[in-house]
C-alpha positions as CSV (number, residue, x, y, z in Angstrom):
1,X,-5.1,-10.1,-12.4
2,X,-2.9,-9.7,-9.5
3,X,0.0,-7.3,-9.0
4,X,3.2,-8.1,-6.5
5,X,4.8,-5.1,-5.7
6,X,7.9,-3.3,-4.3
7,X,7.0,0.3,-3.3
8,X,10.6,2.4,-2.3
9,X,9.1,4.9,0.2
10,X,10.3,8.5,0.4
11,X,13.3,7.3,3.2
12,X,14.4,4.8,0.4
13,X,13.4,1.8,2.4
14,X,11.3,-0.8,0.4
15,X,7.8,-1.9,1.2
16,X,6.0,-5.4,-0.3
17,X,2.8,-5.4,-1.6
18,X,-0.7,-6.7,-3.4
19,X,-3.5,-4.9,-5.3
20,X,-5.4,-5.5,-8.3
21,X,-4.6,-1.8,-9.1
22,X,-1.4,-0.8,-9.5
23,X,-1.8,2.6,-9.9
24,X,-4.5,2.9,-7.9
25,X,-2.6,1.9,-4.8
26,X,0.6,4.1,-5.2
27,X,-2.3,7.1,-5.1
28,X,-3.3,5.3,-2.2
29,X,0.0,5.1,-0.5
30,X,0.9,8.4,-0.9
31,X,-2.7,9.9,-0.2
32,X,-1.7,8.4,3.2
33,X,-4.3,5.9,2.7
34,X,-2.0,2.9,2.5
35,X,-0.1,1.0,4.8
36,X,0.9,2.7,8.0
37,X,4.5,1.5,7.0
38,X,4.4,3.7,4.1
39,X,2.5,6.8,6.0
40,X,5.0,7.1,8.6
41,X,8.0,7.2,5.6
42,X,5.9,9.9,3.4
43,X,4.3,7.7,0.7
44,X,6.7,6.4,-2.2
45,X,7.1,5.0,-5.7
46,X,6.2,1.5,-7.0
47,X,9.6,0.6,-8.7
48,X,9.1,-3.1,-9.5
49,X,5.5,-5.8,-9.8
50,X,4.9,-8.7,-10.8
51,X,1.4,-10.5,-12.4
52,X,-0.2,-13.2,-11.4
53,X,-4.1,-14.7,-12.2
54,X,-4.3,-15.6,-8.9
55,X,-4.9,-13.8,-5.4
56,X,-3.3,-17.0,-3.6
57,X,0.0,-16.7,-5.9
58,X,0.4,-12.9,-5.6
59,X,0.2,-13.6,-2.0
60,X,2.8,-16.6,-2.2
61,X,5.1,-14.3,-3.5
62,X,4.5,-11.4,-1.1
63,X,5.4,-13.4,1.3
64,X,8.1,-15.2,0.0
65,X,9.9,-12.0,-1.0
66,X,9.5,-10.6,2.4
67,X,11.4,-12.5,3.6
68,X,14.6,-11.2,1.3
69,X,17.2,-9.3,2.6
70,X,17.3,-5.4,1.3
71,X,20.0,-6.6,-1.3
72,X,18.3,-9.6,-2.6
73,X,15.4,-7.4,-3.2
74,X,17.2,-4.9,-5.0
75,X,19.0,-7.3,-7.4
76,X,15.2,-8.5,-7.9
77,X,14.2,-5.0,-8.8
78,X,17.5,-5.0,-11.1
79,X,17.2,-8.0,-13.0
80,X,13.8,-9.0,-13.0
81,X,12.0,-12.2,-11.7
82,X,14.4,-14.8,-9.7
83,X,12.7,-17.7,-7.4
């Protein structure tokens, strides 16, 4: 499995994400190991994820929800999955 993810880093700004670990990348992320985006802000909390079986859909949707604004992906986080 595959795991979307919305990380809200320590400055309460949101990061997007893949792993296969969820878990296993917040340690990541706040060992400073993760994304340079999220070491600059102090590491953070994954707050919302979504599965998929694929790499190439978890990817999709990385992507896709990149591209929402700060609200959007908030009201995501709040009420679940919207495409």
């Amino acid at each position: 499995m595959y795991y979307f993810y919305i990380l809200k880093c320590k400055d309460k700004t949101l990061y997007c994400g893949m792993t296969k670990d969820l878990k296993r990348r917040e340690t990541e992320h706040n060992a400073g190991k993760g994304s340079a985006y999220v070491r600059s802000r102090g590491g953070g909390k994954i707050i919302y994820n979504e599965k998929f079986r694929t790499l190439s859909k978890a990817l999709k949707r990385e992507a896709e929800v990149k591209t929402f604004t700060k609200l959007k992906k908030l009201e995501l986080i709040k009420y679940g999955k919207h495409t």
